[in-house]
KETORTI-359921 format. One record per residue (C-alpha): residue in one letter; x, y, z. Coordinates in steps of 0.05 Angstrom, whole numbers, padded with zeros to 5 digits, always signed. Layout:
aXYZ/...
This chain:
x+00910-00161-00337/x+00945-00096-00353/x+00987-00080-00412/x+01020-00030-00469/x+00953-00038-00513/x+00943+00039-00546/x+01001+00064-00499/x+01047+00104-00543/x+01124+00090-00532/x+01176+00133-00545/x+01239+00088-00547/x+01315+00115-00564/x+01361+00075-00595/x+01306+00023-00622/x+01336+00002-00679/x+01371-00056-00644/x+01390-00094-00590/x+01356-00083-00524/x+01315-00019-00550/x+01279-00065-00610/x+01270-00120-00558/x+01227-00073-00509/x+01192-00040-00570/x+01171-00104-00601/x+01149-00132-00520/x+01104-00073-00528/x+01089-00086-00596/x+01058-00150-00577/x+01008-00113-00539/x+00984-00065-00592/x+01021-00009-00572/x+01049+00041-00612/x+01124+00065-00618/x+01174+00116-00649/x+01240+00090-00661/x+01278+00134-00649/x+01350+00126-00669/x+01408+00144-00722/x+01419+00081-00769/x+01379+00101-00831/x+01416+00053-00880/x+01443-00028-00858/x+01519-00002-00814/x+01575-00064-00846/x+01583-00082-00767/x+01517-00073-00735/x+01439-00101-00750/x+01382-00068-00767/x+01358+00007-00786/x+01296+00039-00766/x+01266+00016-00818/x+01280-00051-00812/x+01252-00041-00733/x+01187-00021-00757/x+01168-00077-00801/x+01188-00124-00745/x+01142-00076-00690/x+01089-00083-00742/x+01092-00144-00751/x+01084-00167-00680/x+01024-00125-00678/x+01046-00052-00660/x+01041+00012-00697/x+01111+00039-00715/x+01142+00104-00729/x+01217+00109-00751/x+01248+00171-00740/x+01312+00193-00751/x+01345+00221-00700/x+01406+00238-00666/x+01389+00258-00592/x+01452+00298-00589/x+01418+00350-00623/x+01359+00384-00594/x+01332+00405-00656/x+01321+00331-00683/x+01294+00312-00612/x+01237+00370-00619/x+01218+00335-00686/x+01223+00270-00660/x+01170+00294-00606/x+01126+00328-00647/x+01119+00278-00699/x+01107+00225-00643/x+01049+00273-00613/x+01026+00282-00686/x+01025+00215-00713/x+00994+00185-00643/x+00968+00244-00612/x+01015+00232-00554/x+01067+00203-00506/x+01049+00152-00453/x+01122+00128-00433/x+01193+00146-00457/x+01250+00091-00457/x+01323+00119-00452/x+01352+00069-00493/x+01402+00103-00535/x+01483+00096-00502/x+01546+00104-00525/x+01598+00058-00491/x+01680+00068-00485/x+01719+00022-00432/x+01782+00057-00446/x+01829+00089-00386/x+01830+00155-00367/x+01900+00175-00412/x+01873+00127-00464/x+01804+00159-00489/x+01809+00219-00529/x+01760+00272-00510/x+01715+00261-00575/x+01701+00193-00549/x+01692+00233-00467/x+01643+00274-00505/x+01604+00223-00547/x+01585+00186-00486/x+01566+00245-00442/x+01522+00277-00498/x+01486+00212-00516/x+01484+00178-00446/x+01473+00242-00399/x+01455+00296-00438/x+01408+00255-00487/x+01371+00221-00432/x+01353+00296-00391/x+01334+00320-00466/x+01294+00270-00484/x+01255+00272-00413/x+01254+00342-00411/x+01216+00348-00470/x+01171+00299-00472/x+01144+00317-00401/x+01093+00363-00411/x+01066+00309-00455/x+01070+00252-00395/x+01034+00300-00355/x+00972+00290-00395/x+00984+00216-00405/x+00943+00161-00360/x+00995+00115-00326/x+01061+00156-00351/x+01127+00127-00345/x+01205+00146-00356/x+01254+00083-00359/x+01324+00098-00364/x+01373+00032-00381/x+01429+00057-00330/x+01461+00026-00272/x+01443+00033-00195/x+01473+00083-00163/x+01540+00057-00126/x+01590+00108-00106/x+01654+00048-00098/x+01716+00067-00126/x+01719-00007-00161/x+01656+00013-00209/x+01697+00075-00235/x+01777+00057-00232/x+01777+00017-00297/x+01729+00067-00337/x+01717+00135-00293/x+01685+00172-00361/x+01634+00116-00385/x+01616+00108-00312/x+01608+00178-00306/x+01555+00181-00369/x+01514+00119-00347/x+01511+00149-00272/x+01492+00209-00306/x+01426+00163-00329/x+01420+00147-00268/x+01422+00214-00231/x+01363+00235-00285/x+01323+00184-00242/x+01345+00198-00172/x+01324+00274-00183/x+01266+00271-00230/x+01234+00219-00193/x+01219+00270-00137/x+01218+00324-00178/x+01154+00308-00217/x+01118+00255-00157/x+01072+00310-00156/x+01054+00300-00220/x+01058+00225-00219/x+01105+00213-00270/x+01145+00153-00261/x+01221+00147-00273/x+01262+00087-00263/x+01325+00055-00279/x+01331-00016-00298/x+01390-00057-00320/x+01418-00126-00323/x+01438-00182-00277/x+01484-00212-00333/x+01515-00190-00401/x+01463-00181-00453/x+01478-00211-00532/x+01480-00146-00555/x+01529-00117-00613/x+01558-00073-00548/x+01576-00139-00520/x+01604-00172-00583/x+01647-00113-00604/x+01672-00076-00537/x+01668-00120-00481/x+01690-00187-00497/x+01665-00221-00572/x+01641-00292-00575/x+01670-00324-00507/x+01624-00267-00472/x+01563-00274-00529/x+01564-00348-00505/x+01561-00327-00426/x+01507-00270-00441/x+01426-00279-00443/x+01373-00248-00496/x+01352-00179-00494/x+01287-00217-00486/x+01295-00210-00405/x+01308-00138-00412/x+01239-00132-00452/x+01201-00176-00409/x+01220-00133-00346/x+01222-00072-00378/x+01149-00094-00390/x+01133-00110-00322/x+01146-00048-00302/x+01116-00007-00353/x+01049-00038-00334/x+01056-00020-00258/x+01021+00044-00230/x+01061+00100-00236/x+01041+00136-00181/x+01069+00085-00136/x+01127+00056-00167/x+01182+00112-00181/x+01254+00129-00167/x+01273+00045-00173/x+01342+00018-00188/x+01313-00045-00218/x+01350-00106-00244/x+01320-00146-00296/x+01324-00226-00254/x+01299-00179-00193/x+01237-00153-00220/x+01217-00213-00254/x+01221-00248-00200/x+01169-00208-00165/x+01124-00226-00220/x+01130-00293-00204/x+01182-00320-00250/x+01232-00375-00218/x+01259-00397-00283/x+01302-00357-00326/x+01334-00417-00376/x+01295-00392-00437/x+01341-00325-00433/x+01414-00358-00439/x+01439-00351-00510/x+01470-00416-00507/x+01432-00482-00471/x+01504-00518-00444/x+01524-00452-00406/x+01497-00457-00329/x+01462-00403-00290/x+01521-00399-00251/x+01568-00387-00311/x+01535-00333-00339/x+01584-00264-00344/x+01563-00211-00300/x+01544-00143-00315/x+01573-00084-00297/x+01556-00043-00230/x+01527-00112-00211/
């Protein structure tokens, strides 16, 4: 049966949430992975540093590295990169984890906030790639995974929030392009993101606090397909929208129960995700 044993992940935003949920899947197979985010010291609001990540990836049985970084900045992305290569003496698969999130109206958000989530979401995810390809090129089964939304040009997906649409279609492009770009080279890139809300601290503090938290499954879903994918060939499975229920699914899977945060909330009453 195939899996992440010795595969070396390069995971943004690992620190937490769904990121530390696909890098301790992977974990569980022996793999190895750089976490690769900002949070250095415990944040008053939000779990975990890279630290904290690593002990729990070694724990399950992985080899971490915590790195500091902020992908904004090339520099720090280079090192992040080189250390990886260093450390593990390569890069099978790169996760675009990292994303900055703003629901706010067009003459609401400030353009700090416009630019946060277009240099994190957009521009981090094409730097991150971009650099770490000539690496995938020598790996065995290489894979890019971006956590973006399919690509669905309806007014109704932008008219509440054009700019953070904007920088998670921006993910999402990365995939549509580089997908053909480098099929010559047999890199694979895919998108994959979730049926319903996911408990993350995104969900607790922007989108709708405990009454959503309650309607939202585990991160553990986004792991286990983000898994199922990782595994595939990647000469034959690129440029995918995937959603998490969808791909598991094709695995086999019929019941999902085990993912709902809370028991007493129904399939049915789960909270959608966006672009869903």
């Amino acid at each position: 049966m195939a899996n992440l044993n010795g595969k070396t992940l390069f995971i943004t935003g690992a620190s937490r949430g769904i990121g530390l949920a696909i890098a301790n899947r992977a974990a569980l197979d022996g793999a190895n992975v750089s976490i690769v985010a900002k949070t250095v010291v415990p944040h008053p609001k939000l779990p975990g540093t890279i630290y904290s990540a690593a002990e729990e990836i070694n724990a399950n049985g992985g080899k971490a590295l915590p790195l500091p970084v902020d992908i904004r900045f090339e520099d720090q992305v280079e090192m992040a990169i080189r250390e990886t290569v260093k450390c593990f003496g390569g890069i099978d698969i790169v996760v675009n984890n990292a994303s900055a999130i703003n629901l706010m109206s067009t003459e609401m958000l400030t353009m700090k906030n416009y630019d946060l989530m277009h240099a994190i979401n957009t521009r981090g995810t094409f730097l991150c790639s971009k650099l770490a390809i000539p690496h995938l090129k020598r790996a065995k089964n290489p894979h890019v995974l971006n956590l973006s939304p399919p690509l669905n040009m309806e007014a109704r997906w932008f008219q509440s929030h054009v700019a953070y649409t904007m920088a998670k279609f921006g993910m999402s492009m990365c995939v549509l392009g580089m997908s053909e770009e480098f099929a010559n080279q047999k890199i694979a890139f895919n998108a994959l993101w979730p049926k319903t809300t996911i408990a993350t601290a995104a969900v607790a503090n922007v989108i709708g606090g405990e009454s959503v938290l309650r309607r939202s499954r585990s991160a553990k879903i986004m792991a286990d397909a983000a898994h199922a994918i990782l595994i595939r060939e990647s000469k034959s499975f690129s440029g995918n929208f995937c959603i998490d229920e969808d791909i598991l699914r094709e695995e086999g899977r019929q019941d999902f129960s085990e993912y709902r945060l809370d028991s007493a909330i129904t399939e049915e009453e789960l909270f959608p995700d966006f672009f869903v």
